[in-house]
C-alpha positions as CSV (number, residue, x, y, z in Angstrom):
1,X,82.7,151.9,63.0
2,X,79.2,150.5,62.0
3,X,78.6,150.9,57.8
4,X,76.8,154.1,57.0
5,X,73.0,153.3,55.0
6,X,74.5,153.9,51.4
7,X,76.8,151.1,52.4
8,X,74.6,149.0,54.3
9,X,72.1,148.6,51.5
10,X,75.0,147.9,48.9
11,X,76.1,145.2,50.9
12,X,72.7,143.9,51.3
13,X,71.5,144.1,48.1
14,X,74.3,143.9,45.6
15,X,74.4,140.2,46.1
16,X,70.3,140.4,44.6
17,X,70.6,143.0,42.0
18,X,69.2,140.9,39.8
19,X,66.1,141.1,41.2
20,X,65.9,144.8,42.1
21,X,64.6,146.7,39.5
22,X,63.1,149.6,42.1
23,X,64.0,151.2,45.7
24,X,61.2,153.2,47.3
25,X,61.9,155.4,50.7
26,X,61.1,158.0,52.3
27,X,62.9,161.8,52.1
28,X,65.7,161.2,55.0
29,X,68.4,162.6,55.0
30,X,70.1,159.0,55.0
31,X,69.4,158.7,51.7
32,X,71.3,161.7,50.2
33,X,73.7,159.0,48.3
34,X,70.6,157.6,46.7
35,X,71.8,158.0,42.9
36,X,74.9,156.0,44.1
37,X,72.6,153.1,45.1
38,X,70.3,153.5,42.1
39,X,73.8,153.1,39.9
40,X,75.2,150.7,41.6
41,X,72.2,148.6,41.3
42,X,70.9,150.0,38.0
43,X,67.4,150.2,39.7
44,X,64.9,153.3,40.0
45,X,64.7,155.0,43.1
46,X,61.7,156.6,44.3
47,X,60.8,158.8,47.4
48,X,57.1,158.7,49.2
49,X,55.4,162.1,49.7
50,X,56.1,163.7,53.0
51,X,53.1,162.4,55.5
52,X,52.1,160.1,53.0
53,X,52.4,156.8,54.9
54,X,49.1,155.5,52.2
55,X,52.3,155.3,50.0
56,X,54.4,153.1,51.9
57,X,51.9,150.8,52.7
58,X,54.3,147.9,52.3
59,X,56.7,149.9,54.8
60,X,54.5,150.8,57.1
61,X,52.7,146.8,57.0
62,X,56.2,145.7,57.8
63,X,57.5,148.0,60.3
64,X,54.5,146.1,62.2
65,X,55.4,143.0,61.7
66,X,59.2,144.2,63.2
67,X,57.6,145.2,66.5
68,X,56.6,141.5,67.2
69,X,60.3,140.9,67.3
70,X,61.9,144.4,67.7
71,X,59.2,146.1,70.7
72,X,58.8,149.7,70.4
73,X,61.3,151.8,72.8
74,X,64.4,148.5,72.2
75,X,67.6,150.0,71.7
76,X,68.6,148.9,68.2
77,X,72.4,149.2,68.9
78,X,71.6,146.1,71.3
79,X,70.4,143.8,68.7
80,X,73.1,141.2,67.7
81,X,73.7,140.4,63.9
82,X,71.9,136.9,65.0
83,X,69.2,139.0,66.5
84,X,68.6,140.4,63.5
85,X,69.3,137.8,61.2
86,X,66.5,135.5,63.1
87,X,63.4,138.1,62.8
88,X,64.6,138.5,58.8
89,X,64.8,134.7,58.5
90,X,60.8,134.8,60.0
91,X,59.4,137.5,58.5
92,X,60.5,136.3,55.1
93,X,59.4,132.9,55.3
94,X,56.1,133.6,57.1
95,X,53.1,133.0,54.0
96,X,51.5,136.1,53.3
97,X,47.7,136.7,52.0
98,X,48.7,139.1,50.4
99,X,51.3,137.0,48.1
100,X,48.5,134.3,47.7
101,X,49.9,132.3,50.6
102,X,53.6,132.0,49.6
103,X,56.3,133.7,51.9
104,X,58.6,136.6,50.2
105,X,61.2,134.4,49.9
106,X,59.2,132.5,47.2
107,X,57.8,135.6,45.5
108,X,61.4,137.3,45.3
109,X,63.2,134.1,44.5
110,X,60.4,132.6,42.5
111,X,60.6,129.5,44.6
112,X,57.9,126.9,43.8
113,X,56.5,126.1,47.5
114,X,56.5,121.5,47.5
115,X,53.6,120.2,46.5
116,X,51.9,117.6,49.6
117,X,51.3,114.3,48.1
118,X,48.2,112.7,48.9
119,X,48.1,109.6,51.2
C-alpha cells in the first residue's frame, strides 16, 4: 500500500529537519495532518490563498520544470522510484538565476560550488 502524503513527506524530510524551518501548500485535502508534520518537524506551516498561484510562485516555477521530465497527461503510478529519483537528482543540481547560479542543492546544503583554477 503506497505511503499516504503525511507519511510521505516525514520520510522525506525528517532526514533534513534541520534545514526546514517552513512548509508552504496549498488547501488540499491531503494536507489535513498538517499540524502532525509541522510537529514532527518543528517547522511553520503555511497554506496559499485559494486561486492564488502569485503565491506559490516557487510551486508553480517548479511544476514546470517537472513537465520536461514528467509530460502532462503521464500516469504517475507508472513512474519508477528511479524515475523519480533521476528528474529530482536534475532538477536540484541544475544552477538557477534565481539562486545567483548555484543549484538548490548548494543553497539548501550550503555547499560551496569548486572554484576553476586558472591555467
Amino acid at each position: 500500500m503506497p505511503l499516504g502524503v503525511t507519511q510521505t513527506v516525514l520520510k522525506l524530510l525528517r532526514p533534513l529537519a534541520d534545514q526546514v524551518h517552513t512548509l508552504t501548500s496549498d488547501n488540499g485535502k491531503e494536507f489535513a495532518q498538517h499540524e502532525a508534520i509541522a510537529e514532527a518537524l518543528d517547522a511553520d506551516f503555511y497554506f496559499a490563498h485559494p486561486y492564488a498561484s502569485w503565491e506559490r510562485g516557487l510551486n508553480e516555477n517548479t511544476n514546470g520544470l517537472i513537465r520536461q521530465y514528467v509530460p502532462k497527461g503521464c500516469d504517475f503510478t507508472a513512474l519508477t522510484q528511479r524515475d523519480i529519483q533521476k528528474a529530482m537528482d536534475k532538477l536540484n543540481n541544475r544552477p538557477r538565476k534565481c539562486l545567483g547560479m548555484k543549484t538548490p542543492n548548494q543553497v539548501f546544503f550550503g555547499i560551496n560550488p569548486p572554484v576553476a583554477l586558472a591555467s
